[in-house]
C-alpha positions as CSV (number, residue, x, y, z in Angstrom):
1,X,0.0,0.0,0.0
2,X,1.3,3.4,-1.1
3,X,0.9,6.6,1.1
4,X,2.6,10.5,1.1
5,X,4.2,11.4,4.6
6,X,6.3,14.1,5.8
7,X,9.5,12.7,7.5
8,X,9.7,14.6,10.8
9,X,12.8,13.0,12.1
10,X,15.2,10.6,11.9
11,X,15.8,7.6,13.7
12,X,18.9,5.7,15.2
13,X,19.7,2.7,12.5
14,X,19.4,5.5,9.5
15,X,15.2,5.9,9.1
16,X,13.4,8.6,8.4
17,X,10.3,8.9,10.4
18,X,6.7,9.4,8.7
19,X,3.3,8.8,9.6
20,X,1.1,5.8,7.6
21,X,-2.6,6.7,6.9
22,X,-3.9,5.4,9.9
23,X,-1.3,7.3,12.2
24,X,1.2,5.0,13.3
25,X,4.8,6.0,12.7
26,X,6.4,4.7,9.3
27,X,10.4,4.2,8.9
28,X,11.6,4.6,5.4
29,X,14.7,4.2,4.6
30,X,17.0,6.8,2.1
31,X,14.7,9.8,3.6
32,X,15.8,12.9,5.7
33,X,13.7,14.9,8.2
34,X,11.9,17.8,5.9
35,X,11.2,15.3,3.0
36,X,7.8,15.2,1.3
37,X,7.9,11.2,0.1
38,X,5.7,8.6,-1.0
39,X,6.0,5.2,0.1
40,X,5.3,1.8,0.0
41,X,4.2,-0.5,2.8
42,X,6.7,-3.6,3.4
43,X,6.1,-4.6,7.0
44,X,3.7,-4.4,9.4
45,X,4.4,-4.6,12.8
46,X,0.9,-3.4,14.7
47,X,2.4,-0.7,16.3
48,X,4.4,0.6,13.5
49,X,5.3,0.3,10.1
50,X,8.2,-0.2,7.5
51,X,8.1,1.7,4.0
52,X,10.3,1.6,1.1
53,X,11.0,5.3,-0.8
54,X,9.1,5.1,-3.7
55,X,9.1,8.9,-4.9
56,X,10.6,12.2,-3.2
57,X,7.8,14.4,-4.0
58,X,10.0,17.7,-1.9
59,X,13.4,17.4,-1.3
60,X,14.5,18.8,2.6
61,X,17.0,21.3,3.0
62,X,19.0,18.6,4.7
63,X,19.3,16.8,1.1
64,X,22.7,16.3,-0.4
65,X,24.4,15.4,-3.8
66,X,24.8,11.6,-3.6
67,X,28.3,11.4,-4.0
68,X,28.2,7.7,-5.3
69,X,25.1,6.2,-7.7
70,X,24.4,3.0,-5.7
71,X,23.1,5.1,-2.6
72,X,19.6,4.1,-2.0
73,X,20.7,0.3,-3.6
74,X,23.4,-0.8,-1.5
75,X,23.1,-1.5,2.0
76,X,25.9,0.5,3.2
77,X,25.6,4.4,3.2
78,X,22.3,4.6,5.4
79,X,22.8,8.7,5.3
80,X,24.9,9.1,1.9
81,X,21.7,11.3,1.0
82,X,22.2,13.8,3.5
83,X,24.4,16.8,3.6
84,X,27.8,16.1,5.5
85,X,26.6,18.7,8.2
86,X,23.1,17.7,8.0
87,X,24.2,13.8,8.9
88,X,26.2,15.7,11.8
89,X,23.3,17.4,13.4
90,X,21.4,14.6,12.8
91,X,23.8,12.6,15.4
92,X,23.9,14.7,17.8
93,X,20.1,14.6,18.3
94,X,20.2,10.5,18.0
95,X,22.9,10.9,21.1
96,X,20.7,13.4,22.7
97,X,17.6,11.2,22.3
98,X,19.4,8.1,24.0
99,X,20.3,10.5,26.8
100,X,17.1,11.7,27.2
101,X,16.4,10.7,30.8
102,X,20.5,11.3,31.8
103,X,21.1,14.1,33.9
104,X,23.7,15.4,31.9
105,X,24.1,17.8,28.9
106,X,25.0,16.2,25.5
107,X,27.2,18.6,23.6
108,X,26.9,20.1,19.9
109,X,30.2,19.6,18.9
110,X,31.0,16.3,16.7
111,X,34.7,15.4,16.2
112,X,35.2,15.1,12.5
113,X,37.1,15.1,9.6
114,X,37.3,14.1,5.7
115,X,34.0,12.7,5.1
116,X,35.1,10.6,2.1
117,X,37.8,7.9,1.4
118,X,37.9,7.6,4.8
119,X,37.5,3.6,5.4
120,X,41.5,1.7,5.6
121,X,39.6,-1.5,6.2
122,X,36.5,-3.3,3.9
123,X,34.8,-6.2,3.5
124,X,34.0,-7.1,0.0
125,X,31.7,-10.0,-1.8
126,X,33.4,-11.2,-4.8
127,X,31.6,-12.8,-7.2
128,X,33.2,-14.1,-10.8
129,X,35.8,-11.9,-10.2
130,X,34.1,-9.0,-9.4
131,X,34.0,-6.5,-6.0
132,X,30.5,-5.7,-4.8
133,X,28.5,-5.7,-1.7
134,X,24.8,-6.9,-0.8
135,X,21.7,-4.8,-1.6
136,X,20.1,-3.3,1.2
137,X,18.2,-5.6,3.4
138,X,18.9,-8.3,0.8
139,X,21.6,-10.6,-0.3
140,X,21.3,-9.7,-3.9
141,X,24.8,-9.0,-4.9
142,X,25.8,-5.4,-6.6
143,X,29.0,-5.0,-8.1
144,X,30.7,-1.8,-7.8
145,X,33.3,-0.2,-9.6
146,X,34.2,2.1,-6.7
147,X,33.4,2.9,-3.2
148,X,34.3,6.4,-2.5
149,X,34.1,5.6,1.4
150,X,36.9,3.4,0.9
151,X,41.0,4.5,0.1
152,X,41.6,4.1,-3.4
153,X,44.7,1.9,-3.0
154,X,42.9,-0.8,-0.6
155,X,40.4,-1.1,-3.8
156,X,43.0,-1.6,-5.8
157,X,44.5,-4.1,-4.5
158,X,41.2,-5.9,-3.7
159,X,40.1,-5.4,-7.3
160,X,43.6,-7.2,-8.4
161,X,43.0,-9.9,-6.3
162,X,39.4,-10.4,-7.5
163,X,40.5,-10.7,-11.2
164,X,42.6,-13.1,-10.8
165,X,40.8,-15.5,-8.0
166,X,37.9,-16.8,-10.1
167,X,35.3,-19.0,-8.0
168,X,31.8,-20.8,-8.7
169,X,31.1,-19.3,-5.2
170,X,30.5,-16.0,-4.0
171,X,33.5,-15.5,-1.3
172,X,34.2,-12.9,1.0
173,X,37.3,-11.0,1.2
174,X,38.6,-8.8,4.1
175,X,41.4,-6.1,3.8
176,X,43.0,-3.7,5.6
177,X,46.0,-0.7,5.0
178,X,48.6,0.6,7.1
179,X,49.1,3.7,5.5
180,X,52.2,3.4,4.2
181,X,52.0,0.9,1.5
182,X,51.1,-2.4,3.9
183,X,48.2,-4.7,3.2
184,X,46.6,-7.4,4.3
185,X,44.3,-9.3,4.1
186,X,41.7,-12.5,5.0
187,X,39.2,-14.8,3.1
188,X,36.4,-16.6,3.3
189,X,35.2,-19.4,0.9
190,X,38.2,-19.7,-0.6
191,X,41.2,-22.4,0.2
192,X,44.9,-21.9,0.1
193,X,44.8,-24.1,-3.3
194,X,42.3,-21.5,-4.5
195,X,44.7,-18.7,-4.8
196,X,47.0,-18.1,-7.5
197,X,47.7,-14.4,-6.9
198,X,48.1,-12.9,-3.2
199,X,48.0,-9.4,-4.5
200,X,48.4,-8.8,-0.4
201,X,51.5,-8.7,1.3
202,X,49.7,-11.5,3.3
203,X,46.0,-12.9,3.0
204,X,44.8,-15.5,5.4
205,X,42.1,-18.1,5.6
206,X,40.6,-21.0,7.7
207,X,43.9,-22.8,8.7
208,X,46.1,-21.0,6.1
209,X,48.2,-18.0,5.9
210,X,49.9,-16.7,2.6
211,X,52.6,-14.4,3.4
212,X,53.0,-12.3,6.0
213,X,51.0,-12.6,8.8
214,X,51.0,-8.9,10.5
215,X,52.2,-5.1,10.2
216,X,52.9,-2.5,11.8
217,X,50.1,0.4,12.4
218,X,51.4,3.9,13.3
219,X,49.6,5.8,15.6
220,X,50.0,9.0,17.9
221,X,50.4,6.2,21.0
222,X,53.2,4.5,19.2
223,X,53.6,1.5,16.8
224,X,50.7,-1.8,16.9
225,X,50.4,-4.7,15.0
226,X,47.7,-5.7,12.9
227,X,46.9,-8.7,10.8
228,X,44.6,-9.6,8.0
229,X,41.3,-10.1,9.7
230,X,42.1,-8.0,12.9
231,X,39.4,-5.3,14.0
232,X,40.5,-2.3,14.1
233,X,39.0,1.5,14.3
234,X,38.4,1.8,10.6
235,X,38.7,6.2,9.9
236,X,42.2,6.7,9.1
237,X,41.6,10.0,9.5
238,X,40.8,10.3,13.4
239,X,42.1,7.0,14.4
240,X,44.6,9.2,16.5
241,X,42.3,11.4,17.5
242,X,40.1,9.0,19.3
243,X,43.2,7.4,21.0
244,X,44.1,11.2,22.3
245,X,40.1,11.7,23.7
246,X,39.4,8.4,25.3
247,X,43.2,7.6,26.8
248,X,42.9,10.3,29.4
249,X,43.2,9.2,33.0
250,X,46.2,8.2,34.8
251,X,47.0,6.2,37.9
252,X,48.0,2.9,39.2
253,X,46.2,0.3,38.4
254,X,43.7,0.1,35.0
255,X,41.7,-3.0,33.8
256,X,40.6,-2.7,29.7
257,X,38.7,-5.1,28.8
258,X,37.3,-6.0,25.0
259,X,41.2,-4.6,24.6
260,X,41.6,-5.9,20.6
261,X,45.1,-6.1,20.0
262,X,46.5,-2.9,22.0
263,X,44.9,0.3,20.1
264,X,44.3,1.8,23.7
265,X,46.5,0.0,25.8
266,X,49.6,1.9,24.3
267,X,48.3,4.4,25.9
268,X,47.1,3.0,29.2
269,X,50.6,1.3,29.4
270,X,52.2,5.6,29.5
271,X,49.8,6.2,32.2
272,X,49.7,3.7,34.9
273,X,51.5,1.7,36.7
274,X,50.3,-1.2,35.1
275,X,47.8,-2.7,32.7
276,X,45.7,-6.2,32.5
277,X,43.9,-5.9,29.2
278,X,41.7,-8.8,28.6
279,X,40.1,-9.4,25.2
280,X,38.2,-13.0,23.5
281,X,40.2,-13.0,20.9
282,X,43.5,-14.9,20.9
283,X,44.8,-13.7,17.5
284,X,44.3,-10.0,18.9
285,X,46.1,-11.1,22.1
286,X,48.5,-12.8,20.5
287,X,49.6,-9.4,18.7
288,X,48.9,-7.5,22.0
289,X,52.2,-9.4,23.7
290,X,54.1,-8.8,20.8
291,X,54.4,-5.1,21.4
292,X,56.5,-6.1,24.6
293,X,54.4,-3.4,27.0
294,X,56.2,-4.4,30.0
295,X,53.9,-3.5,32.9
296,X,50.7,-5.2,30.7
297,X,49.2,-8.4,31.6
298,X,47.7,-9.6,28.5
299,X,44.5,-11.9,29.2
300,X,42.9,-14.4,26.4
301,X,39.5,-15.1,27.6
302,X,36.0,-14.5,27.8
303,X,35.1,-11.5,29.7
304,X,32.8,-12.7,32.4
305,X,34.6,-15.7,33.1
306,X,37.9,-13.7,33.8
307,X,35.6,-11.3,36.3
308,X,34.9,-14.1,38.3
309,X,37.7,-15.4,38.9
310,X,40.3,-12.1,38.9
311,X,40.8,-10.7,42.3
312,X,42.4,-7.6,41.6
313,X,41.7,-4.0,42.4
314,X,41.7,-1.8,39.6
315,X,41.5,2.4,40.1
316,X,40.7,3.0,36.7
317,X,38.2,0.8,34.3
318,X,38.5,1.1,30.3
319,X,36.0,-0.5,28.1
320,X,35.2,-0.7,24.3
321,X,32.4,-3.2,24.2
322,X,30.8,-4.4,20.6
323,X,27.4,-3.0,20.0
324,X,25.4,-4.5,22.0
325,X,27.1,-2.9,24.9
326,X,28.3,-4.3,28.7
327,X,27.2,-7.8,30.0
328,X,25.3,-8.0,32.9
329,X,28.7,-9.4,34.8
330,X,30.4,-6.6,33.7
331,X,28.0,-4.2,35.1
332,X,28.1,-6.3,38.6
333,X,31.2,-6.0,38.7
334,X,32.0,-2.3,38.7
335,X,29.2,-2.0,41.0
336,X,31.2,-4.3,43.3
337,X,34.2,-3.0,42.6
338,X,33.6,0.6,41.8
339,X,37.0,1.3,40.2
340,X,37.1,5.5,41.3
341,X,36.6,6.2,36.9
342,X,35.5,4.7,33.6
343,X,35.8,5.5,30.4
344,X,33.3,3.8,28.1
345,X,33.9,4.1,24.3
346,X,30.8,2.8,22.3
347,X,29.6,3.1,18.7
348,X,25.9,2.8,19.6
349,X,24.2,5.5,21.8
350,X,21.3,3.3,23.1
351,X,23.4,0.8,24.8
352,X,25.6,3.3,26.2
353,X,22.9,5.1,28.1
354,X,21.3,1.9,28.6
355,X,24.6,1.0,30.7
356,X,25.2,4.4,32.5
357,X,21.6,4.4,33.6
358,X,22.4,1.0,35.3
359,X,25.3,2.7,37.2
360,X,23.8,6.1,37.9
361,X,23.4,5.1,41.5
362,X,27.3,5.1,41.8
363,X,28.5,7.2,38.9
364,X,27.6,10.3,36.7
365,X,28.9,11.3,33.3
366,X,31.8,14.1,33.5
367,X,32.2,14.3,29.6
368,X,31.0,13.2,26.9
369,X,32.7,13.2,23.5
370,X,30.7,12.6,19.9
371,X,33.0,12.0,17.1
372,X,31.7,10.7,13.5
373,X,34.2,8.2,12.7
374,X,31.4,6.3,10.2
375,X,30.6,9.5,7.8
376,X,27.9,8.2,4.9
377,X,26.1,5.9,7.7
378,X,24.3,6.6,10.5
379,X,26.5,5.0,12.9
380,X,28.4,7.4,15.7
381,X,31.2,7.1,18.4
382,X,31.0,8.1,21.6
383,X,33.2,8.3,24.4
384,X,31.7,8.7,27.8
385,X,34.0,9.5,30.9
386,X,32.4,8.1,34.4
387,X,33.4,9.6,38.0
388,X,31.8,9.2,41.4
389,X,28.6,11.3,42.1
């Protein structure tokens, strides 16, 4: 069923917000608060509705030149369609929304920088020798011939390897830069007998590596390693800059935990007396201990299990959870524990003041700091810093 709305906001996840005939609120995708769209009905969940964009009938103010012609197809760039400092504003009121019932004031600023060619890391579907992605909300593969989120040489490279590893199978191939002329990379779907050009410096797969299998990453906190299917803060841009904002307390003793492979603990390691950063992974550890941070204890374990059975005493608590925020144990535990500050970094506003509300009987948010690492989406970083009331 087709209907005309005004889109009077936007929501967190990249919808704009209409009204369906019978008055419950409609998400459509590709739309931007001021829009005059018409839509079609695809889902129907009682209390709301999903839409696709069928027709913008007025362009908002808050409109911007796409800057690539597969916005609105692919699933990736959820607010390519929106001016760089519309998308901006636009965040700030998705963290502000999330902190509605948080006694604390959520600043204008956003921390930001080149809003395109941004990404050193991608993950690409290859299919007959082609680069591409999934449609939105689909697995229908598109094939692209560029990706102006991404640095031109990481395409490059991916594109050369796509060429020349033909499969039957759609695979999936992960890469990442170092910034000065490193790459690696990881597959899926493909064996070791698959490959006949690396292209990389070193690609990976299930029980395999071709190659190298890590580099060095500069940053303002000194030298880390990475390696071909290694997470890692994926704006080249303001990768130091979010090291400099969250790595601000000092003491004695600090506890990060979902550490990755060191990006913070360099500088957690300058400022106290020692470190135990404890992360899932064991690749990421295993790269951790390779930097050779003397006064860091380097755990490889599940999170919950390690905060059972850890008797430390930690003054200073560092987290960078995945986006579905801090376990329950974790939680307990600082309750328990009540290291005297935390700093949360979090790329999803909802579970961040989902989890500060749980501590707000201890703690209270001294700063806040938005920065828009994920320009073209409508993702957002935040990093919250926690002190005693």
């Amino acid at each position: 069923m087709r209907f005309e709305t005004e889109i009077r906001d936007t929501a967190y996840g990249g919808y704009g917000v209409g009204t369906f005939t019978d008055g419950r609120t409609a998400f459509i995708p590709f739309t931007v608060e001021g829009d005059k769209v018409i839509a079609e009905m695809t889902e129907d969940k009682k209390s709301f509705i999903y839409a696709d964009l069928v027709e913008v009938v007025k362009p908002s103010e808050k409109r911007g030149e796409k800057y690539c012609p597969l916005i609105g197809v692919c699933g990736g760039c959820s607010f390519g369609h929106i001016n760089y400092e519309a998308q901006k504003e636009i965040k700030v009121k998705i963290v502000r929304q999330a902190f509605r019932n948080i006694k604390f004031e959520v600043p204008s600023e956003v921390v930001s920088a080149e809003s395109l060619r941004y990404r050193n890391r991608a993950t690409f579907k290859v299919k007959e020798g082609k680069l591409g992605f999934y449609a939105f909300k689909s697995r229908d593969f598109i094939e692209i011939a560029d990706c102006p989120l991404i640095s031109e040489t990481l395409i490059e490279k991916c594109r050369a390897f796509a060429v020349e590893n033909i499969s039957d199978e759609i695979y999936e191939l992960y890469a990442v830069e170092n910034g000065k002329g490193g790459f690696l990379a990881s597959v899926k779907g493909l064996d070791a007998n698959d490959i006949k050009f690396v292209a990389f410096d070193g690609i990976a797969g299930k029980d395999f590596v071709l190659g190298e299998e890590d580099m060095e990453l500069d940053t303002p906190l000194g030298a880390m390693l990475i390696s071909g299917d290694s997470f890692l803060q994926s704006n080249r841009f303001l990768m130091g800059e979010l090291q400099q904002r969250a790595v601000t307390a000092s003491g004695v003793n600090a506890l990060e935990l979902y550490c990755g492979s060191g990006f913070f603990t360099l500088g957690l390691a300058e400022k106290f007396r020692s470190v135990t950063a404890v992360e899932i992974s064991k690749e990421a550890v295993r790269l951790g201990r390779k930097l050779e941070l003397g006064n860091v204890r380097w755990v490889a374990g599940d999170v919950a299990k390690f905060l059972k059975s850890d008797k430390g005493r930690f003054d200073h608590l560092f987290v960078d959870p995945p986006r579905t925020g801090l376990e329950k144990s974790v939680i307990n535990f600082i309750k328990d524990k009540k290291p005297s500050s935390v700093t949360y970094v979090s790329c999803n506003p909802t579970t961040l003041a989902r989890d500060i509300t749980r501590l707000e009987s201890i703690y209270a948010v001294k700063s806040l700091t938005i920065m828009d690492m994920f320009p073209g989406t409508h993702h957002v970083e935040c990093v919250a810093v926690l002190g005693f009331k």
